[in-house]
N, C-alpha and C positions, 0 to 999 in steps of 0.2 A: 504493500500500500504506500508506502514512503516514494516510491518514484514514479508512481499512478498519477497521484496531484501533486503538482509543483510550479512552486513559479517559474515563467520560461523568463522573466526578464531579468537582464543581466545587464549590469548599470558599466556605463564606458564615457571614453570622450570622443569614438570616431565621427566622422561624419554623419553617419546613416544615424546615430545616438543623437545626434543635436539637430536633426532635420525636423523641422513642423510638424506634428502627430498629422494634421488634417493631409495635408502633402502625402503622407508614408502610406495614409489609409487609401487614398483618390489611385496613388502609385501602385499598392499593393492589387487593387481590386480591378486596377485597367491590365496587369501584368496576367492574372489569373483569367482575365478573357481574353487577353490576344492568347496565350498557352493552350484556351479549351476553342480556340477558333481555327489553331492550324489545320491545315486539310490534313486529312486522312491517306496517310502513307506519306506523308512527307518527312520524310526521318533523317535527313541532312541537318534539317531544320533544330531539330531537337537539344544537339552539341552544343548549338549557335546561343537557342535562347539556356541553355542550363551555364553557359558560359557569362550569359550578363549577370543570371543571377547568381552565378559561384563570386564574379568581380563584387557584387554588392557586399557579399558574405566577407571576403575578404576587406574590403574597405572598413567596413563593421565592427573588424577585429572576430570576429565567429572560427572563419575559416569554412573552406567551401567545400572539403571532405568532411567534414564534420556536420555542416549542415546536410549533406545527403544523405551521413547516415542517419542523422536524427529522423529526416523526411523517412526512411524506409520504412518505418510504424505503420505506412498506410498500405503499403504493397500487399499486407493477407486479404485486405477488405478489397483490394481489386479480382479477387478469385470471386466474387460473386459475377464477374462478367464475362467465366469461362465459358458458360455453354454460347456466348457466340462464338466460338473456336466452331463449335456441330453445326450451330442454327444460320450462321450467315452462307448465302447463296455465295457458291464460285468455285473455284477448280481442287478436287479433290486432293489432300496431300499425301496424308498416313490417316491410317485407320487405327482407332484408339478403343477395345473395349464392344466393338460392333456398331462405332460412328465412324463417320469420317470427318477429319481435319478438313478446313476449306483454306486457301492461300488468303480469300480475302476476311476470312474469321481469326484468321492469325493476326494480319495486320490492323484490325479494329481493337483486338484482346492489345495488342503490343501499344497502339496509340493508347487507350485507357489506361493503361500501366503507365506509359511513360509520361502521362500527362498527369496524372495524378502525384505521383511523385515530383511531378515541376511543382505542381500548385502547391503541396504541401510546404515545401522548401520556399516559396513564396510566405506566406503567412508565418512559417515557423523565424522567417528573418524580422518580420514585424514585430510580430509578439515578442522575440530575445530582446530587440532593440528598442522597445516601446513600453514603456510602465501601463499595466493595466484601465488607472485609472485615466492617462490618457488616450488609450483608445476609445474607451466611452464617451470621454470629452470631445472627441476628433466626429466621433457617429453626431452628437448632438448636435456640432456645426455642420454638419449632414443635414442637417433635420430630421434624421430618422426620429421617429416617435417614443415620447417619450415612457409611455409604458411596453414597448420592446427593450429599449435602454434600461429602466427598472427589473426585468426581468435577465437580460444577459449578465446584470453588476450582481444581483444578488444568485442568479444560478454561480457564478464564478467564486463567488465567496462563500458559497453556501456547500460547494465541493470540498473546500479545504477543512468544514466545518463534520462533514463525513467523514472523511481524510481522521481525523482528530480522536471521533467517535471510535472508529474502530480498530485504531493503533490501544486504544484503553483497553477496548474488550479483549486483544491479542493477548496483551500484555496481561489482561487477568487470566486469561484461558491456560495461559502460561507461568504463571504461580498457580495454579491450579491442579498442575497436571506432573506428575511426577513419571519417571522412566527408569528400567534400567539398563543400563549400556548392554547392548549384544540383543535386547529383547523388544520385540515390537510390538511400540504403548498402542491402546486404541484399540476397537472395534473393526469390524470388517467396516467393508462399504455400506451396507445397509444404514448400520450404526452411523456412521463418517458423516453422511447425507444428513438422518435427522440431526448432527448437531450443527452443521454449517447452515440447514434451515432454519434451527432455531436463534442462531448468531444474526443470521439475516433477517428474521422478524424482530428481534430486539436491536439492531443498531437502526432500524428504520424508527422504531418508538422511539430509541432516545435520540437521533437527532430531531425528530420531529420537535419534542420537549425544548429541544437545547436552540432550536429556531425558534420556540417561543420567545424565552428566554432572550436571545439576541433580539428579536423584536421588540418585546418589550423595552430593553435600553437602548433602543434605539427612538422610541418614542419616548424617553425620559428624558435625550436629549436634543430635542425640538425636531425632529424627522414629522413632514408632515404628509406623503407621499410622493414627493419629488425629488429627484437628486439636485443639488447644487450646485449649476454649472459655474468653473469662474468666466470672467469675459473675453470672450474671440480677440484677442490684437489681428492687426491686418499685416494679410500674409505678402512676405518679401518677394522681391520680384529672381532674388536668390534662390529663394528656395520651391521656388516656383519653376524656376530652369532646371536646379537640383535634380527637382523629381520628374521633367519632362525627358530628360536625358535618357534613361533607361526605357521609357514608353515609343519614344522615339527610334529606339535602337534596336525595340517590337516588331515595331511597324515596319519597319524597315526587312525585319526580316521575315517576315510576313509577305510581305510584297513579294519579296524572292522565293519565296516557297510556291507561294499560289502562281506564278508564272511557271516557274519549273514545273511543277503539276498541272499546271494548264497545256503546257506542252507535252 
């Protein structure tokens, strides 16, 4: 549970560190659709854009193998878009199991893959480089609404607050629980199951409880159902190049993909 919830922000002095949250967010969220807009099969393309955002990583002080490995967290959830490997129409390759592999189910499965893993490494630069509370601040000069914004700030703190709960009950299940070396404690599976469901019915009552509670002081200390934005300054025409630069260098390779594949 200790590496499940964690803050991703990691406080610096590089560039991408001191750039306008609103900038990083506009940045962030144009980079994640030019990535999910490349055409399909265009796989040249892919080096190009992981390459601007390895340079950001780098710039950042991250580092740009380090941020892909972090992004690979999301590559198990792209096996849910294995059966188009069977299900897309086109020229048969290997037969798997009494399907057949199609060449262009390969290459939809591979762009999924490989764009998922851009996007992730996308956002995981924001989030390292971005204190929480101002990416909320950054959504609100968005105008995003204000009861989505109440609900992402307290889901995010409200993890850590689970996070909390069930390091406790670990921790007591474990002065609890005695062993002895060579002999193994515990019940079959059977047994294993009802106690990890019962762990699970009781950390859900006591965070529930222990959200009261933070709720509560949180209305003790004038919380009236709004967050407290402070005020927008106007944004430089620096940091406004700053983060055009990397959209730019999208675009551009975007252009050159969809020609190439046009051709």
């Amino acid at each position: 549970m200790s590496g499940l919830f964690q803050e991703r922000y990691e406080a610096g002095n590089s560039l991408v560190h001191h750039l306008d949250a609103r900038i990083k967010v506009v940045t962030a969220i144009l980079l994640i659709v030019g990535i999910v807009l490349t055409p399909s099969g265009a796989f040249p393309a892919y080096p190009l854009l992981w390459a601007v955002i390895g340079s950001l990583a780098v710039i950042g002080n991250i580092g740009a193998w380090r941020l892909a490995r972090l992004a690979a967290v999301a590559l198990p959830f792209t096996l849910a878009a294995a059966t188009l490997l069977f299900t897309t129409p086109g020229q048969p390759v290997v037969a798997l199991m009494g399907l057949w592999i199609t060449d262009a189910g390969v290459t939809r499965f591979l762009d999924i893959v490989i764009k998922s893993w851009l996007s992730v490494q996308v956002g995981l630069l924001l989030s390292i480089t971005t204190p929480f509370t101002d990416l909320v601040w950054a959504l609100s000069c968005l105008r995003v609404p204000n009861p989505l914004l109440a609900i992402i700030g307290f889901m995010y703190r409200y993890l850590f607050t689970l996070k909390e709960e069930a390091e406790r009950m670990l921790r007591a299940r474990a002065a609890r629980s005695g062993s002895i070396v060579g002999y193994k404690s515990g019940g079959g599976l059977l047994w294993r199951t009802r106690i990890a469901g019962g762990m699970v019915g009781s950390l859900f009552l006591r965070s529930y409880e222990r959200s009261e509670r933070v709720y509560a002081a949180m209305l003790a200390r004038g919380y009236s159902g709004q967050i407290k934005a402070r005020i927008a300054a106007p944004l430089s025409w620096r940091s406004i190049g700053l983060g055009a630069i990397p959209v730019l260098i999208f675009l551009a390779i975007q252009v050159m993909a969809r020609q190439a594949w046009s051709g």
